[in-house]
C-alpha positions, 0 to 999 in steps of 0.5 A, a space after each residue: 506285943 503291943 497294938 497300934 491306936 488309931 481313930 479309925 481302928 477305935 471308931 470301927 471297934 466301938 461301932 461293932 461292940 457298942 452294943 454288946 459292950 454296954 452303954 458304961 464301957 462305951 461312954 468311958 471310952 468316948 471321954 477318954 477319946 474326946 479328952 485326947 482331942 482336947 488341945 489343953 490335954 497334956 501330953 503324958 496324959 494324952 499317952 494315958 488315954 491312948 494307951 487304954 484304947 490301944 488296949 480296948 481296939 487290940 485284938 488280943 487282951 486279958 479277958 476275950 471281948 467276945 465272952 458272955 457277961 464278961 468280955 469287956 470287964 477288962 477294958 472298963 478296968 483299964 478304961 476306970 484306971 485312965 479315968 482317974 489318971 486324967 481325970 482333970 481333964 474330963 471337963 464338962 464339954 467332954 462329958 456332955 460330948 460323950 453323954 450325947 454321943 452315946 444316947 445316939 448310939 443308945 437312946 435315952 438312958 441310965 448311966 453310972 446311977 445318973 439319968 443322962 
């Protein structure tokens, strides 16, 4: 069964699990989502990314978002996998548009060993 993405569907999960999910899964979600934005993005990789945060706002998945330590293991997984695929889109706009995205979310902090 698959889940229907939307932005409103993705704001609204990544505004109630921000937190619990973690700086890491959050700033990887906010790359794929502003790559997808991007008009020079190609269309198979625009499906990539749409895919994988079909997979982070869809209700059911392999390991429960609401489990403790591990809830959204899966999702940064699938969230990695889509990375690499697309990867050559992730310029530096997008990176810098999620880094500060999330430190409005998060504040100032460490993320991937880099100080953002």
């Amino acid at each position: 069964m698959a889940h229907q993405y939307s932005d409103k569907a993705f704001w609204q999960k990544l505004a109630e699990y921000a937190k619990k999910a973690g700086r890491e899964v959050v700033e990887k979600a906010l790359c794929l989502y502003y790559a997808a934005r991007r008009p020079e993005t190609p269309g198979w990789a625009k499906a990539v990314i749409i895919s994988a945060l079909a997979y982070f706002i869809a209700p059911i998945d392999a390991m429960p978002d609401f489990t403790p330590f591990v809830g959204f293991t899966d999702d940064l997984g699938v969230f990695a996998g889509a990375l690499a695929m697309v990867s050559m889109y992730i310029d530096d706009e997008v990176k810098t548009t999620a880094a500060a995205t999330a430190e409005r979310w998060f504040g100032r902090g460490r993320v991937g060993g880099a100080v953002t």
